[in-house]
C-alpha positions in Angstrom: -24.5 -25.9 -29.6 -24.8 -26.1 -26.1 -22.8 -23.6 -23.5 -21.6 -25.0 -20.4 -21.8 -22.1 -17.7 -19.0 -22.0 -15.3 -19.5 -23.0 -11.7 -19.7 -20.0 -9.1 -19.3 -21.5 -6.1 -15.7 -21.5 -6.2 -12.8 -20.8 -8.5 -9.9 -22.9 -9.1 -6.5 -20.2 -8.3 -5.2 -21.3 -12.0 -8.5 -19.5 -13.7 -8.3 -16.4 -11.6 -5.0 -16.2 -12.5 -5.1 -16.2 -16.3 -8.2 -13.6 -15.5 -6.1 -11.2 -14.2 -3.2 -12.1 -16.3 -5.7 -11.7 -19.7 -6.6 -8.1 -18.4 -5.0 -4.7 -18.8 -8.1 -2.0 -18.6 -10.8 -2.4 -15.8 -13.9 -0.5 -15.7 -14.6 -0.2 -11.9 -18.5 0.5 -11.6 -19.2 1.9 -8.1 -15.6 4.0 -7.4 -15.7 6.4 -4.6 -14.0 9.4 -4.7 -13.8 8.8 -0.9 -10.2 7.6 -0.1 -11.7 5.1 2.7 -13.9 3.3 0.8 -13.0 -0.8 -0.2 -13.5 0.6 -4.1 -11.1 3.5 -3.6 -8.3 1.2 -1.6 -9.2 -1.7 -4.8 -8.5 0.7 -7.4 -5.1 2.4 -5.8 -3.7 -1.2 -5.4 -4.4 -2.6 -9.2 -3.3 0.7 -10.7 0.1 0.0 -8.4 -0.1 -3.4 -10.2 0.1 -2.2 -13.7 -3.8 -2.0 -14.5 -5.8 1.0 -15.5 -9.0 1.7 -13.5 -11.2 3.7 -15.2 -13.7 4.9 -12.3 -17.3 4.7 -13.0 -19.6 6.7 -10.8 -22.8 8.6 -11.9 -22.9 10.8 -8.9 -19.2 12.0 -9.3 -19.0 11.8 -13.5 -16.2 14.3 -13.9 -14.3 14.4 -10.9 -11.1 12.5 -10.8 -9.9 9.3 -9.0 -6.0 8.7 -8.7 -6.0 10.4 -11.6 -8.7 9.1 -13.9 -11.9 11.0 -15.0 -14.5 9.6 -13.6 -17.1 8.0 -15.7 -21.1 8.3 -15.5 -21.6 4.9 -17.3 -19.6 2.0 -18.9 -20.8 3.7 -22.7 -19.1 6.5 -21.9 -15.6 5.0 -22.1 -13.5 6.0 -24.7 -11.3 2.8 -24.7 -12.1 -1.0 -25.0 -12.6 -2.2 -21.3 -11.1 -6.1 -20.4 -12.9 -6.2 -17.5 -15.8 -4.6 -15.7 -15.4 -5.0 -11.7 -19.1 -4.4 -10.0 -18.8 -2.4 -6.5 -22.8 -2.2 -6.5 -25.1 -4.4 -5.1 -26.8 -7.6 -6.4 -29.4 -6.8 -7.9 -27.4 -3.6 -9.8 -25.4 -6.2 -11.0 -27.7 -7.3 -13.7 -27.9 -4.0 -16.2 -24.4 -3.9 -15.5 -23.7 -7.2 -17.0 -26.0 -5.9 -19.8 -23.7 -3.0 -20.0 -20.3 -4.8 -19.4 -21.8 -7.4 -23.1 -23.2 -4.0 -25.0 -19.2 -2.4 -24.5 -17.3 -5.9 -25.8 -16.0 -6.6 -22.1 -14.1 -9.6 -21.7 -15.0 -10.4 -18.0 -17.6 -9.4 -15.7 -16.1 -9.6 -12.5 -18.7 -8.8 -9.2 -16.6 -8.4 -5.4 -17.3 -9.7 -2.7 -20.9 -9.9 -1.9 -22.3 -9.6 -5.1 -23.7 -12.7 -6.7 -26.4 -12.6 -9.7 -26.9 -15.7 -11.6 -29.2 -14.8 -13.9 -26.4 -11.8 -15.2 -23.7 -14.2 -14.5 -25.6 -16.2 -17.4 -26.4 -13.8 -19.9 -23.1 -12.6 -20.0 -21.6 -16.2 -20.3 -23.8 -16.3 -22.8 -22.4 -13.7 -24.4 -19.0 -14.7 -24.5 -17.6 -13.2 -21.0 -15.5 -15.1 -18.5 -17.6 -14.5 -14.9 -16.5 -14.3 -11.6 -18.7 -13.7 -8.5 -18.1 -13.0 -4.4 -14.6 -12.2 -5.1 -12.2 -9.2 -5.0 -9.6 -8.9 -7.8 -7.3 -7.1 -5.5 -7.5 -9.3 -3.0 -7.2 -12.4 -5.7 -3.9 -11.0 -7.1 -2.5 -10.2 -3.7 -3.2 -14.2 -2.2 -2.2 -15.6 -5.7 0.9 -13.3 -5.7 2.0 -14.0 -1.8 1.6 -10.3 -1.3 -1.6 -10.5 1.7 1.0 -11.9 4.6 2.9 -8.5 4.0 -0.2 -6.9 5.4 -1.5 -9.0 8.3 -3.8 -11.7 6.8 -3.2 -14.8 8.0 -0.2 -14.1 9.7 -0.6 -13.6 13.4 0.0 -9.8 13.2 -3.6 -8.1 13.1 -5.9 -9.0 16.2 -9.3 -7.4 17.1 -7.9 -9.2 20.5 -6.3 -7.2 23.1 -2.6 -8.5 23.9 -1.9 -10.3 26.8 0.9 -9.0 28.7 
């Protein structure tokens, strides 16, 4: 039998959708415990949503992140995982995907930035829905009508100066 492997260059809204619709635990690999980092601001808003983040961050395995323990690897998780969100670079993306198929994830899911084919393959491979070069908070806010509320696309931020 031959598996079709989705097509990264773009997602239709009604897949991204039942993604984050199918998922209820997300392993975030690459948390900060620094409250102005993109992962930190991620995590706050899908645990506001209803999800739980469980932080994953070898440098800070122990700490706590909005109330999690942080995590020094995917293994370590005591819980089945639905999806594993990749705040690491590229090429780190690839034994995370072999990590995100050795815990039984459901969906490998890399932000923005990240793209790796050759994991993106393996782990369709292996059974798991893959998205790449997209955030899943910023997915659930456009799909949910929630990103004019905070400026995007609206007319309300400017890096231009007002003209008086």
């Amino acid at each position: 039998m031959t598996t079709t492997l989705a097509h990264h260059d773009g997602y239709a809204d009604d897949h991204i959708r039942k993604v984050l619709k199918g998922v209820k635990t997300i392993a975030m690999v690459g948390a900060s415990t620094n409250w102005n980092r993109p992962s930190y601001f991620a995590m706050k808003y899908l645990q506001q949503k209803g999800y739980r983040v469980i932080p994953v961050n070898p440098s800070a395995a122990g700490e706590e992140i909005l109330g999690e323990k942080v995590m020094a690897s995917l293994a370590e998780i005591p819980v089945p995982v639905d999806m594993v969100d990749v705040f690491r670079n590229s090429a780190a993306a690839g034994p995370i995907a072999d990590q995100a198929i050795a815990i039984g994830a459901k969906v490998l899911w890399m932000q923005l930035g990240v793209r790796n084919d050759e994991a993106a393959a393996r782990a369709e491979k292996a059974g798991l829905t893959v998205i790449m070069n997209r955030c899943p908070k910023i997915e659930y806010g456009r799909l949910c009508g929630e990103l004019g509320w905070h400026g995007f696309n609206s007319g309300v931020i400017s890096s231009k100066r007002r003209k008086e």
